[in-house]
C-alpha positions as CSV (number, residue, x, y, z in Angstrom):
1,X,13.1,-7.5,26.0
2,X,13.4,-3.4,26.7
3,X,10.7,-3.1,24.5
4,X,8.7,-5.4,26.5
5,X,9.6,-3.8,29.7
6,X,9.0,-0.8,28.8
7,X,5.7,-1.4,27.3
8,X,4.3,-3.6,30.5
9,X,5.4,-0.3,32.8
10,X,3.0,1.9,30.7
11,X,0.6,-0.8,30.7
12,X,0.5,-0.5,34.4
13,X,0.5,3.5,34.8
14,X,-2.8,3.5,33.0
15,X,-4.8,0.2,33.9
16,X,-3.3,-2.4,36.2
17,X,-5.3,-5.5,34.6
18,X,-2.7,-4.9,31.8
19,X,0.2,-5.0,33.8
20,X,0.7,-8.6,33.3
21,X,0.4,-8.7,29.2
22,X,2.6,-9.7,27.3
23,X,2.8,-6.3,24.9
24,X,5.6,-5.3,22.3
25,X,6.4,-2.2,21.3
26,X,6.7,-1.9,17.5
27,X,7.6,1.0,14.8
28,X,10.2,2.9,12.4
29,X,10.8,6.3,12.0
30,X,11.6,7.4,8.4
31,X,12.6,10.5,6.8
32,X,14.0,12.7,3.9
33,X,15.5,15.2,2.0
34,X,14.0,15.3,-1.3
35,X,13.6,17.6,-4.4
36,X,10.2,17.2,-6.2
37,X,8.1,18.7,-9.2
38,X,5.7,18.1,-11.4
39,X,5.4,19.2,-15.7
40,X,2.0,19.8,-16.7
41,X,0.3,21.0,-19.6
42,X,0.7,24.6,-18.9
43,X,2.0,26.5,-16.1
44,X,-1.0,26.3,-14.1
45,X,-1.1,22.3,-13.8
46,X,2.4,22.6,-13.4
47,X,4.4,22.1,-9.6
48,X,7.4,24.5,-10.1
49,X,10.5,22.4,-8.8
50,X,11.2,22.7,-4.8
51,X,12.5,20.9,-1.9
52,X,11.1,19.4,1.1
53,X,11.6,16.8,4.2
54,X,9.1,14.0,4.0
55,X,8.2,11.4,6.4
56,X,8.5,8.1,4.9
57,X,5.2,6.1,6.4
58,X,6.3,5.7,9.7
59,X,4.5,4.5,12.4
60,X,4.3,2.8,15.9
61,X,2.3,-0.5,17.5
62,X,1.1,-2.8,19.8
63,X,1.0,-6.2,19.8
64,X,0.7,-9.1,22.3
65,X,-0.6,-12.3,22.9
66,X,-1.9,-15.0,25.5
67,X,-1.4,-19.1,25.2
68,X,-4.7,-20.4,25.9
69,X,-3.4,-23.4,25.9
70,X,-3.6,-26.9,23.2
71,X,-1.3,-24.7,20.7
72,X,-4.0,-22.1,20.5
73,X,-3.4,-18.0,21.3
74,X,-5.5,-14.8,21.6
75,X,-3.6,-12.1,19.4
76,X,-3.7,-8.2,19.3
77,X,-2.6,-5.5,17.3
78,X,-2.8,-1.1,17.5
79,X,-0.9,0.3,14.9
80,X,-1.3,3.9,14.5
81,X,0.8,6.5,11.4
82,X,3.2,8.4,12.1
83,X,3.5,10.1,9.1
84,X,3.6,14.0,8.8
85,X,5.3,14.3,12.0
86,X,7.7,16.4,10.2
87,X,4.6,19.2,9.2
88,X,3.3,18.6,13.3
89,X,0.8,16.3,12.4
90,X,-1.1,17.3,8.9
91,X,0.6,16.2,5.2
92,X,0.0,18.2,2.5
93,X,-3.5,16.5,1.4
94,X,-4.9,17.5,4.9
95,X,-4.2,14.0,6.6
96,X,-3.7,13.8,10.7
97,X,-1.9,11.4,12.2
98,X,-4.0,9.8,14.2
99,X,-4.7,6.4,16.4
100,X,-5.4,2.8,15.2
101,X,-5.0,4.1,11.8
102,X,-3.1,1.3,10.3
103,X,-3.7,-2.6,10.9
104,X,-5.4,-3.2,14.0
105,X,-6.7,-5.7,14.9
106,X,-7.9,-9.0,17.6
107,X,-7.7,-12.6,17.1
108,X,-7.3,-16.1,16.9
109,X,-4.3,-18.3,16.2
110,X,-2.8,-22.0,15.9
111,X,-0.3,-23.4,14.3
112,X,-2.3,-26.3,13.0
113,X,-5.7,-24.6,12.2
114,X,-3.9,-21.3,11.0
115,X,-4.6,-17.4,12.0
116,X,-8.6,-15.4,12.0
117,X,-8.4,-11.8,12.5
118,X,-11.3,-9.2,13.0
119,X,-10.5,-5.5,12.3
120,X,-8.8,-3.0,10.2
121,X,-6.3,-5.0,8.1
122,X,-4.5,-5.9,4.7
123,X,-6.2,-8.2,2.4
124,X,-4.4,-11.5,1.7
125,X,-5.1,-10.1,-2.1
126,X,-2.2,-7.6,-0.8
127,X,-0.4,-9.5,1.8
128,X,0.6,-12.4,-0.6
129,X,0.7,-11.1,-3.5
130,X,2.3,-7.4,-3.3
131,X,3.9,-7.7,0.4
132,X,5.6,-11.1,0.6
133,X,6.9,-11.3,-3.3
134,X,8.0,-7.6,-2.3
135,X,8.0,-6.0,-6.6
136,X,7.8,-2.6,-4.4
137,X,11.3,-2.3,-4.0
138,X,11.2,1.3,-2.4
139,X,8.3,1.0,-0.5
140,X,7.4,3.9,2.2
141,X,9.5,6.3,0.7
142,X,8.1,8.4,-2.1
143,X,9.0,6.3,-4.6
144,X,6.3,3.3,-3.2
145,X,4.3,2.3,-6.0
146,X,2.0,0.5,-4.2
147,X,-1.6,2.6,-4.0
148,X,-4.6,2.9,-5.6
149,X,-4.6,5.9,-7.3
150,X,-0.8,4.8,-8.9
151,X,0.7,3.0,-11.4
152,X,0.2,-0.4,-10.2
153,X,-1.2,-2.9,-7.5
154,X,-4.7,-0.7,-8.0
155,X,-6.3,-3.4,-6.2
156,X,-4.3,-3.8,-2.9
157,X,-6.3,-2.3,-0.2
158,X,-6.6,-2.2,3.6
159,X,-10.0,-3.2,4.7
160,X,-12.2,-2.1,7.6
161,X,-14.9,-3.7,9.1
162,X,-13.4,-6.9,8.2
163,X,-12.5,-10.8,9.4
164,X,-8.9,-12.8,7.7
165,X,-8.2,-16.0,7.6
166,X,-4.9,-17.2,6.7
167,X,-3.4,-20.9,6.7
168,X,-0.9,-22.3,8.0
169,X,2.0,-23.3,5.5
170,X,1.9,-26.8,4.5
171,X,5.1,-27.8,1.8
172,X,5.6,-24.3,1.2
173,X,2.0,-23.7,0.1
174,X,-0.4,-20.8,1.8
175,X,-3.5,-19.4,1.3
176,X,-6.0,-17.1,2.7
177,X,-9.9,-15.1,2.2
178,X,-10.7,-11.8,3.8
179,X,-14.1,-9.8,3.6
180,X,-14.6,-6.8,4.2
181,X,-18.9,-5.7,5.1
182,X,-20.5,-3.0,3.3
183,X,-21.6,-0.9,6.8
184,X,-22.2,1.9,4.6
185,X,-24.7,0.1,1.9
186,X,-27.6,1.7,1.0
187,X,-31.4,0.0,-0.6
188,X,-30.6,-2.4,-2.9
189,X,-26.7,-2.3,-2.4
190,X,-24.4,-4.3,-1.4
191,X,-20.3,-3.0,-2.1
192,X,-18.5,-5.9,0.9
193,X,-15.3,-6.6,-0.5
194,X,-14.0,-10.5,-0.8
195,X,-10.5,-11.1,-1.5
196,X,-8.7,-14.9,-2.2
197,X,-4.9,-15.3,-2.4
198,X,-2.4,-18.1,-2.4
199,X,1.2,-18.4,-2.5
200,X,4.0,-21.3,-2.7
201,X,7.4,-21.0,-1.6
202,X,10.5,-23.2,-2.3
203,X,14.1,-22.2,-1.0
204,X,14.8,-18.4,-2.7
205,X,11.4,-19.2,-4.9
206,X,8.0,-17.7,-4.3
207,X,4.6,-17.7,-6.5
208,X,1.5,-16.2,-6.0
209,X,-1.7,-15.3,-7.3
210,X,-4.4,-13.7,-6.0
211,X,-8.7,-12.4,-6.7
212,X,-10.5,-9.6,-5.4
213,X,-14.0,-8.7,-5.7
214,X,-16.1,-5.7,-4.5
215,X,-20.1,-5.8,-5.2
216,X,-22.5,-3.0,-6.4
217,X,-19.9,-0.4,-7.1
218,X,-18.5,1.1,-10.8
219,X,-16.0,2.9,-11.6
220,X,-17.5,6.4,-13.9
221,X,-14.9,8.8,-15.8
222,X,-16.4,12.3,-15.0
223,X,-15.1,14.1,-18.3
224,X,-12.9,14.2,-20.8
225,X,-10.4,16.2,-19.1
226,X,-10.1,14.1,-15.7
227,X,-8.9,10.5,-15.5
228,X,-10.1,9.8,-11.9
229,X,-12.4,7.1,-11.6
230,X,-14.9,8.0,-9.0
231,X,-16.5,4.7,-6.9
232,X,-20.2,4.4,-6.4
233,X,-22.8,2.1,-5.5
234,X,-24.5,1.0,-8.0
235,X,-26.2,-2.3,-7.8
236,X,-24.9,-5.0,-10.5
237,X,-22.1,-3.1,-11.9
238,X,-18.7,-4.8,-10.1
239,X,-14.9,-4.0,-9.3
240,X,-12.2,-7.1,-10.0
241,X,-9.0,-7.6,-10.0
242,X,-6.6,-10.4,-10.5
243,X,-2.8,-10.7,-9.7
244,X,-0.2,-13.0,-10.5
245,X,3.3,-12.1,-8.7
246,X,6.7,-14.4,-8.7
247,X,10.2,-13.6,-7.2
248,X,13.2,-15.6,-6.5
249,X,16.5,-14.6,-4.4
250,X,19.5,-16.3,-5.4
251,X,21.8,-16.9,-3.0
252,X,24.4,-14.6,-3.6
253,X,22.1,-11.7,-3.1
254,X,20.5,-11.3,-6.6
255,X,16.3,-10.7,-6.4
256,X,14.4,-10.7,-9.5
257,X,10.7,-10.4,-9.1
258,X,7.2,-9.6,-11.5
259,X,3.4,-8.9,-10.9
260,X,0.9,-8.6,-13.4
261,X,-2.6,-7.4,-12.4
262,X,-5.8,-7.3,-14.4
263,X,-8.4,-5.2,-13.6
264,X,-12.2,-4.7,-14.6
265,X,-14.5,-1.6,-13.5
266,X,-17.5,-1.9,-14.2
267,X,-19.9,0.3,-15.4
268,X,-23.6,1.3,-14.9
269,X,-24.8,2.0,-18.2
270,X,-21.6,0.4,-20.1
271,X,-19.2,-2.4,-20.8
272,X,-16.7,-2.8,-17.9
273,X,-13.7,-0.7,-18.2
274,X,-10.7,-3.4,-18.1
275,X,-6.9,-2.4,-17.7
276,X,-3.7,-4.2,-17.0
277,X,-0.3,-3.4,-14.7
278,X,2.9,-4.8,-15.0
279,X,6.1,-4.5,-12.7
280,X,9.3,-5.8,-13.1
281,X,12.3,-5.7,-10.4
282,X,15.3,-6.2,-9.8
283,X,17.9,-5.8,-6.4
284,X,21.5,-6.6,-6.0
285,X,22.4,-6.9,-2.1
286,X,26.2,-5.8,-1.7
287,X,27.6,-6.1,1.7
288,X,25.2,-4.6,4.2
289,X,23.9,-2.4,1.1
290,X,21.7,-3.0,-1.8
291,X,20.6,-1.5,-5.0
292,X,17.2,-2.0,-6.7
293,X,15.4,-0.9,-9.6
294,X,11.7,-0.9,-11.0
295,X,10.1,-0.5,-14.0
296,X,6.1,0.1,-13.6
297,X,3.3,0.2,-16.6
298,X,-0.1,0.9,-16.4
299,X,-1.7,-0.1,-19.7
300,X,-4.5,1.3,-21.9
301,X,-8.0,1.9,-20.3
302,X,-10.1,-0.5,-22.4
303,X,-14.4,1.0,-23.2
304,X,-13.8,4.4,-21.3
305,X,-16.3,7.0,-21.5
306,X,-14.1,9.6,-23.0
307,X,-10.5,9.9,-25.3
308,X,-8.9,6.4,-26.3
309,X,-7.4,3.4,-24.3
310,X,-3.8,4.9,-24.5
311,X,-5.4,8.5,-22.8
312,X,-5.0,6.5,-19.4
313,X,-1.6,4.8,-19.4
314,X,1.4,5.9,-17.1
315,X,4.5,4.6,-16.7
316,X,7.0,4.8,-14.0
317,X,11.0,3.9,-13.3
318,X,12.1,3.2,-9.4
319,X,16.3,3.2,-8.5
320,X,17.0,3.5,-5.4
321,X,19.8,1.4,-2.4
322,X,19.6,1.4,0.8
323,X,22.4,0.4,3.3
324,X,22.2,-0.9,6.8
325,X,24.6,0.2,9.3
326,X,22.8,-1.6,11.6
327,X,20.3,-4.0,12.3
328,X,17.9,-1.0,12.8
329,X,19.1,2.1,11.4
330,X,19.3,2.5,7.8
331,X,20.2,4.8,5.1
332,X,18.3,5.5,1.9
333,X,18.3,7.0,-1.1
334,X,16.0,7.4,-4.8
335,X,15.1,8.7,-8.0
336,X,11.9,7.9,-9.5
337,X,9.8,8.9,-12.4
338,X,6.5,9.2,-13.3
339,X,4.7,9.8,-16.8
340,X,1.1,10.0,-17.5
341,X,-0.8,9.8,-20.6
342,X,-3.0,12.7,-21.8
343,X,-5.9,11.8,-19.2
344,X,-4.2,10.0,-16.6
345,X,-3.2,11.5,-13.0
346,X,-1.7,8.9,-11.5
347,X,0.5,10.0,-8.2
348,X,3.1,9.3,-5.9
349,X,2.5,6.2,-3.3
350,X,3.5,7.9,-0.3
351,X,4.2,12.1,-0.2
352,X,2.2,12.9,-3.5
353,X,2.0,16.0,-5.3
354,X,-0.4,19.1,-5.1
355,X,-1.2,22.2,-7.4
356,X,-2.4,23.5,-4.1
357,X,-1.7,22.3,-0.8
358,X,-3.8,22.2,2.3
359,X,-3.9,25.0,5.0
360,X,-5.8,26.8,7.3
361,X,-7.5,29.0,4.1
362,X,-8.1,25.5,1.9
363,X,-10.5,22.7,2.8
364,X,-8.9,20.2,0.1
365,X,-6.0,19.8,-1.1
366,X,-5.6,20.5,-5.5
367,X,-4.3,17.0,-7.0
368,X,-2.1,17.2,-10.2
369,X,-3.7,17.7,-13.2
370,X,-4.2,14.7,-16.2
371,X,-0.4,14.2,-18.7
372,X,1.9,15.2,-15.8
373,X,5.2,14.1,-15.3
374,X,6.0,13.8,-12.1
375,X,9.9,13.3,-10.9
376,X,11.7,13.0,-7.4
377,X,15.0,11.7,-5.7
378,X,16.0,12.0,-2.5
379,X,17.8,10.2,0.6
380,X,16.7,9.8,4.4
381,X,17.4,7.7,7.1
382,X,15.0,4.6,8.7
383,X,14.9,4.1,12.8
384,X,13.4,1.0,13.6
385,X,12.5,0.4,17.4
């Protein structure tokens, strides 16, 4: 109810057709101590061991909504990143915090006819399948494996310029379809993104599985040394991914939860390029604290331009606890490590790793080189509001 109150009273400062929304205030702030480096090949593609405070993804919102009567609502959301706010603003990689960053969006909702949304937002690829079986058991710290340049869940992605749908729940069973428009396409290509997901849940059970597709893209190693796969359009050629996720929480606290992901780049002069992911998890709850641990595989890279299959696996462990000593205030703490094959450079999901970090003298940011290992553990504290 504060929240409420104290969003309507800035409502009204600024514009005073708002003053009578019904607007929540949303958000965490997250942060930690943390000692980081990387072992490359040689000391040049190496990150000598240091410390450093990171921000752990946080952010703030906006949401409301109006009854428009018959069970239907208008809904709203402005969620904007946080993160950096301990570097005043930029991250290492040369990212601002700025507004309406995150998922924002307007919409539509019922209870019988489900929820349409138009605007920046998760995929139900990634909402059903990665979010609500919840395999990332340290997400928004560094230890998050869920991005697409990391060791799994490659095909989760926020999408702009797009419109959700997701169902109601009917007998435990859900399902959704987002697309995302190619506003960017050029003669003769098409790259709008079209995910499909589904999920049943039963008691401490949930199962889902989920399909993404983007058009006229592929997915082109650039040389034998670098295992980045650099997206273009290119008409015919085709990015898709497949998940299949499970988890059940027993009632005395245990979680035990898997994901497997298949995924196929394709290629403009080529066979598609096809690799797998795997996680398995586990988490213990113990009083108000809890203790979870990951292990993470990215398999061979199958038909790739340069070195073998096994060149572009990484692997990587997650053990961390938290423990609430409140409803919103909660310690943390982790150790996670990260090993890539010989042309791999897999990263970090939040607070990755540089060679060379941006400043006022560097217009990018130097990413890690190919067969790091990459380790870190720290512990913070989470502020919800």
């Amino acid at each position: 109810m504060n929240k409420k109150i104290i969003a309507v009273a800035l409502a009204t400062s600024f514009a005073a057709p708002l003053a009578m929304a019904d607007v929540t205030l949303y958000g965490f702030l997250s942060a930690g101590l943390e000692s980081v480096k990387a072992d490359g090949a040689s000391a040049s593609t190496s990150l000598s061991s240091r410390t450093r405070v990171s921000d752990y993804n946080s952010r703030i919102g906006f949401k409301g909504s109006e009854d428009l009567g018959n069970g239907l609502q208008s809904i709203w959301q402005v969620e904007s990143s946080l993160k950096n706010f301990e570097q005043g603003g930029t991250n290492d990689k040369g990212e601002s915090a700025t507004f309406a960053t995150r998922n924002t969006f307007v919409g539509l909702t019922s209870n019988s006819f489900g929820t349409v949304q138009m605007g920046l937002y998760d995929s139900v690829y990634k909402r059903l399948t990665t979010t609500a079986v919840g395999t990332n058991v340290m997400a928004d710290t560094t230890a998050d494996t869920n991005v697409s340049n990391g060791v799994v869940t490659r095909g989760d992605a926020r999408l702009k310029n797009s419109v959700h749908y997701t169902s109601p729940t009917w007998n435990g069973l859900q399902g959704g379809v987002s697309w995302g428009a190619d506003e960017a396409r050029t003669s003769g290509t098409n790259a709008q993104r079209v995910s499909v997901a589904g999920s049943y849940t039963n008691g401490g059970l949930i199962v889902a599985l989920g399909y993404d597709h983007q058009g006229d893209t592929t997915n082109t190693i650039t040389s034998a040394t670098s295992g980045e796969k650099i997206a273009q359009n290119v008409a015919g050629a085709k990015t898709n991914y497949t998940k299949l996720a499970a988890a059940y929480k027993f009632a005395f606290g245990t979680y035990l939860g898997a994901q497997f992901e298949h995924a196929s780049y394709g290629q403009a002069s080529a066979t598609s390029m096809t690799q797998n992911d795997w996680t398995v998890a586990v988490a213990q709850d113990i009083g108000a604290g809890s203790v979870k641990l990951s292990y993470n595989k990215l398999g061979n890279l199958n038909n790739p331009t340069y070195g073998s299959p096994s060149d572009y696996s990484a692997k990587q462990w997650v053990l961390g606890g938290t423990y609430n000593l409140s409803k919103r205030t909660q310690l943390l703490a982790y150790y996670t490590k990260l090993t890539n094959g010989n042309l791999q450079n897999a990263d970090f999901g939040q607070d990755a790793l540089y060679t060379t970090a941006y400043n006022s003298s560097t217009s990018t940011a130097a990413s890690l080189a190919t067969h790091t290992t990459l380790t870190a553990f720290g512990a913070g504290l989470k502020v919800a509001f």
